[in-house]
C-alpha positions, 0 to 999 in steps of 0.5 A: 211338327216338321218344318217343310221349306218354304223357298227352293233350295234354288232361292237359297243358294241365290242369297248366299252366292248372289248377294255374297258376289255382288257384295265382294265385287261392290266392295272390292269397287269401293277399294278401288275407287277409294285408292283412285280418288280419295288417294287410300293406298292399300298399305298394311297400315291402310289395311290393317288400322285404315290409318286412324281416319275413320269417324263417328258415324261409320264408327258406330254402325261397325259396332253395331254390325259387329255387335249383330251376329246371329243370335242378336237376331234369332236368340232374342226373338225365341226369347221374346217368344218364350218369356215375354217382354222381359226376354227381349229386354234383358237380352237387349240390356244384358248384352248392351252395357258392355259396349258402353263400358268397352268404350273406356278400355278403347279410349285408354288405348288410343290414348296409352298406345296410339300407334297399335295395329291390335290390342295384344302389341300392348300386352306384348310390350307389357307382358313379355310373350307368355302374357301376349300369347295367353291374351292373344289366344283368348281373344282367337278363341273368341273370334273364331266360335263367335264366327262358326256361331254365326253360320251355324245360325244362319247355316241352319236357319237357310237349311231349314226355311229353304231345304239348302244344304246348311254344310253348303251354306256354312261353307258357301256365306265365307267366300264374298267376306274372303274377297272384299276382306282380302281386297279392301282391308278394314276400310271396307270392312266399315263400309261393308258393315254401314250398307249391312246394318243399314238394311237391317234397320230397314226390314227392322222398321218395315217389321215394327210398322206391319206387325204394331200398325197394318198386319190384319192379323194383329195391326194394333198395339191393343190386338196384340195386348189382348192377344198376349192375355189369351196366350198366356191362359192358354200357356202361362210361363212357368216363373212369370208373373200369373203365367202372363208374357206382359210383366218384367216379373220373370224368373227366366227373364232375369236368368236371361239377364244374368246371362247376357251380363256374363256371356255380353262381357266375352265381346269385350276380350275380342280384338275386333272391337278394339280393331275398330277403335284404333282404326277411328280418329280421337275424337270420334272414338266416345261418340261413334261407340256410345251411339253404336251401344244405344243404337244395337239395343234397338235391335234385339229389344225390337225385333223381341218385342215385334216378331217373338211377342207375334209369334207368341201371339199367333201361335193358336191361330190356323195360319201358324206354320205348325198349328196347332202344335207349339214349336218344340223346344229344339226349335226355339233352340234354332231360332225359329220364332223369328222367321215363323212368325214373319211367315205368318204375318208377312207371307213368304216376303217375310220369310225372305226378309228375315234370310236376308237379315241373317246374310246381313249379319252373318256376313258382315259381322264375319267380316270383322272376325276376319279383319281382326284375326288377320290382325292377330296373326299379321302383327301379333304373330308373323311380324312378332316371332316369325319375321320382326323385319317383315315389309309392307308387301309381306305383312299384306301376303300374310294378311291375305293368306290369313283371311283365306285359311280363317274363311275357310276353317271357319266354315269347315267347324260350323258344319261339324258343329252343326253335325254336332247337335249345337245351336246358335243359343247354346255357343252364344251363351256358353262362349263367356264362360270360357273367355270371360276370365280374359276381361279383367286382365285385359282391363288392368293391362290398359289401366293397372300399371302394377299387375304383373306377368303372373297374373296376366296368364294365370288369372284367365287360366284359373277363372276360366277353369274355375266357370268350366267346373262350376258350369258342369257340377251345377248342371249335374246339380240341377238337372242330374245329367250332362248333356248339350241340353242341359248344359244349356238351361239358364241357372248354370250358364247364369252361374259359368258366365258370373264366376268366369267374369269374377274370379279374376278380381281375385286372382289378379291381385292375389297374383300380383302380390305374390309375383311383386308389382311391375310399375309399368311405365306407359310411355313405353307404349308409345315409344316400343310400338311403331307404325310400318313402312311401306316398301320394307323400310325399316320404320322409325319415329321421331317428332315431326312439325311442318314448319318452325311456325307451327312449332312456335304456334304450339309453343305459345297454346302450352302443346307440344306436337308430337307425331310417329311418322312414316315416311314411304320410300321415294315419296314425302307422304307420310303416316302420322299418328298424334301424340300432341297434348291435345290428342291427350286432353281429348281422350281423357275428357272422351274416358270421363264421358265414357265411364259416366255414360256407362254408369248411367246407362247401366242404371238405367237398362238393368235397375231403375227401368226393369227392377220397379217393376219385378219387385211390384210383381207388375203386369202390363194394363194396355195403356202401358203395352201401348207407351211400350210400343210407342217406346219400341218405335222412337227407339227403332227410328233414332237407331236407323236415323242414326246410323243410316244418315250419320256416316253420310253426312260425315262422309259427304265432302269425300263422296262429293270428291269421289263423285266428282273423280268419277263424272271427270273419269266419265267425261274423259272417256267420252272425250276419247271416244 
């Protein structure tokens, strides 16, 4: 059955130009007021790494605003709809164990090359520019379909619930990341990305508590079991456990897994999340990542087992959009469950809750593409091959002119993609298997000193088209043509997404040894990549101490302070980046930390909590739904306490300061007036 739209196509331009302008002009105030009374001068390394001051609390939420595109909102929502309780879940552990891991990688970054604007000046220095122009392309390639995935999500889902142009949408959602990206930097990208995920935090506990505890039409943990028993005789699912949506003991749920393993993997080859690392300070690196991780999975595991299990549930009752026909596969395929089933259960508040979450996402997760691809193109290709001896003020131009031009061309490709016939599902699973090969070597080039050049570019070249093969000869295998739709069943996209992130565990060494070893020396890293200076001085680095004192000081811990220093024409501020031995100690203890929290964690979500139960061939009895749900509320809560009250606790000393400039401003005026 055809959808009709339930807002105005008034309702939907107000999201995207209303909120979208409030947004840059809010953000862009921030800037502002953050250079007047916090003293952050909008420089290209304020700009581009916010000078390494950023800590846990907003750390996290920008992963987790980073981590939140689209799909984590509507992909795990048809999920849940389509396969049960195991959709959701291994949607949420598939996609989440990544993150955890990627903290390693951040650390040894910070720690290998803590002056980095990006990843790839790392590859540069080690590699050569056939190495750093591979990786750096991967890492584009990633940033620019993860961004046109995110307006094609939403671009479709304002089409279709607002009857808006979804061209109009794609084009219109980039215009308020353009400005307060331009104007505010990456700083504002983390403010941007704190207040976004906040308020989808927010509606997620607002769903949790109606759907589980005051919806008439479900309002129970227990209503909601039994109504899941009646869905799945009505429509069992095909490979689950007696057809039942209650059981982890599904074929496609595990698929889903398998996928998102593969396809989760893809995030890591972006820059942006290295971006972020670099922006933070040592010590908040393996805190504000991990928290990140564990708070993110709240979000696809909840919204999954809230509005795709509802929407399962509800499907025969009269008030279902589209009853009593089911949702069409092409629909699951937009995401529709999620906004369907906050219709039925919350009228059009619902549905209007669920557009402004996409904004949130959409926006604020197109915000970090945009500082990192802008990063790519300022440092790793301007500042490298065009104009080594670029200025501040130029590198800014650039930066500028790139968050334009991205904005822009981002848009322009959602509209043709979504002309095109894809969804939201298909580029989100079928990314990893292109950029997945990237990971590996990426991985080695932070840890592996002997791999070579050869392998840096022909490892990622070779698994990327050994998947691509693999993808389309098991299609044609399974469903004996290629088309989008079957290039988007789950046993080749689970088989693209696992060869593209594996076969470079072969290729990497087996072209090491044939190029010869490089014995790369690591403090190249901190020597060859230096920080910029502000007003077009050529920059330097030496070793810094305030005074004779401290130096003595450090002499007697067993430390030797060393600092890149910046130092700004006509002004004793400096830009320090720290090499002490502290700093050193910090990271390597914050790597341990990291590794064995990922091994745990990924013991957890993928073995000890699903596999007992697949392999019991376990249905869910109701005494167990409801500890699952009571699970689904402590993990919704500890996600938004967590980021919500975290970076303002953290913050607290600058906001007073801020507020405190702010009422001197005020009273100044008034004494004038």
């Amino acid at each position: 059955m055809q959808i009709q739209p339930i807002f105005s196509p008034g309702f939907g331009y107000g999201i995207v130009i209303g909120l979208g302008a409030a947004f840059a002009i809010i953000m862009s105030i921030v800037a502002w007021g953050l250079s007047r009374y916090a003293g952050e001068t909008q420089d290209s390394e304020m700009q581009m790494t916010a000078k390494k001051s950023v800590r846990t609390g907003l750390l996290a939420a920008s992963v987790v605003s980073s981590w939140t595109i689209a799909a984590t909102l509507l992909t795990s929502t048809a999920y849940g709809y389509s396969y049960g309780v195991s959709g959701g879940w291994w949607y949420g552990a598939g996609a989440c164990v990544q993150i955890l891991l990627f903290t390693a990688c951040a650390i040894e970054l910070k720690r290998r090359a803590p002056a980095a604007h990006t990843f790839a000046e790392v590859v540069k220095v080690r590699f050569g520019p056939a190495g750093h122009l591979t990786l750096a392309f991967y890492s584009f390639l990633y940033q620019l379909f993860a961004s046109v995935n995110l307006l094609v999500g939403a671009g479709s889902i304002f089409s279709t619930l607002t009857g808006m142009s979804a061209d109009a949408a794609c084009m219109l959602l980039p215009l308020g990341v353009i400005i307060y990206s331009a104007l505010g930097g990456i700083k504002s990208t983390f403010l941007s990305d704190y207040v976004h995920t906040l308020i989808i935090y927010i509606i997620l506990l607002i769903s949790v508590v109606v759907v589980y505890g005051t919806s008439s039409l479900i309002g129970s943990p227990g209503d909601m079991y039994e109504l899941l028993r009646k869905a799945a005789l009505a429509h069992p699912i095909d490979g689950n456990q007696d057809g039942e949506y209650l059981t982890m003991k599904s074929l496609s749920g595990g698929l889903v897994g398998a996928v998102f393993v593969g396809s989760g993997f893809s995030a890591a080859v972006d820059s942006q999340l290295f971006q972020k690392a670099i922006a933070a300070n040592p010590e908040s690196t393996i805190g504000g990542y991990l928290l990140g991780g564990t708070a993110w999975f709240a979000i696809p595991f909840c919204l999954a087992s809230t509005w795709g299990l509802a929407a399962a549930a509800l499907e025969s009752h009269p008030s279902w959009p589209t009853y009593p026909d089911r949702l069409t596969a092409a629909q699951v395929s937009e995401g529709l469950p999620m906004p369907l089933a906050a219709l039925t259960v919350l009228g059009k508040g619902g549905a209007g809750a669920v557009i402004v979450m996409l904004f949130m996402a959409a926006t604020s997760a197109m915000s970090s593409e945009t500082m990192a691809v802008t990063g790519l193109v300022t440092y790793d290709i301007y500042r490298t091959y065009v104009n080594p001896k670029a200025s501040d003020k130029q590198l800014k131009a650039i930066a500028h002119l790139t968050v334009i031009l991205f904005g822009l061309s981002v848009g322009a490709i959602a509209c043709g993609f979504l002309h095109a016939g894809f969804s939201v599902n298909f580029i989100v699973t079928a990314i990893g298997i292109v950029v997945d090969s990237a990971v590996i070597p990426m991985v080695c080039t932070l840890t592996w000193a002997r791999m070579n050049t050869l392998a840096c570019v022909g490892a990622p070249i070779l698994g990327s088209s050994v998947a691509l093969v693999a993808w389309f000869v098991s299609t044609k295998h399974y469903s004996g043509e290629i088309t989008i739709d079957t290039l988007s069943t789950l046993k080749p996209l689970a088989l693209g997404n696992g060869i593209s992130i594996i076969a470079p565990l072969i290729f990497v060494p087996l072209l090491t040894f044939i190029g010869g070893n490089q014995n790369f020396d690591w403090n190249r890293l901190k020597h060859e990549i230096t920080a910029v200076k502000a007003h077009g001085e050529d920059h330097h680095e030496h070793t810094h101490s305030t005074d004779d004192e401290k130096e003595t000081d450090d002499k007697e811990k067993g430390e030797i302070s060393t600092t890149v220093v910046m130092t700004k024409e006509g002004s004793d501020e400096l830009v320090e980046v720290d090499l002490s031995d502290h700093a050193e100690r910090v990271l390597k203890a914050g790597r341990a930390k990291a590794l064995w929290a990922a091994s745990a964690m990924t013991l957890i979500f993928c073995i000890l909590v699903p596999l007992p139960m697949y392999f019991t061939n376990y249905v869910f009895s109701k005494g167990f739904f409801i500890f699952w749900v009571v699970t689904i509320f402590l993990w919704a809560f500890y996600a938004a306490l967590t980021i919500g009250i975290l970076p303002l606790w953290e913050g607290r000393f600058g906001i007073a300061g801020f507020v405190r400039g702010v009422w001197k401003d005020i009273k100044h005026v008034s004494s004038r007036a």
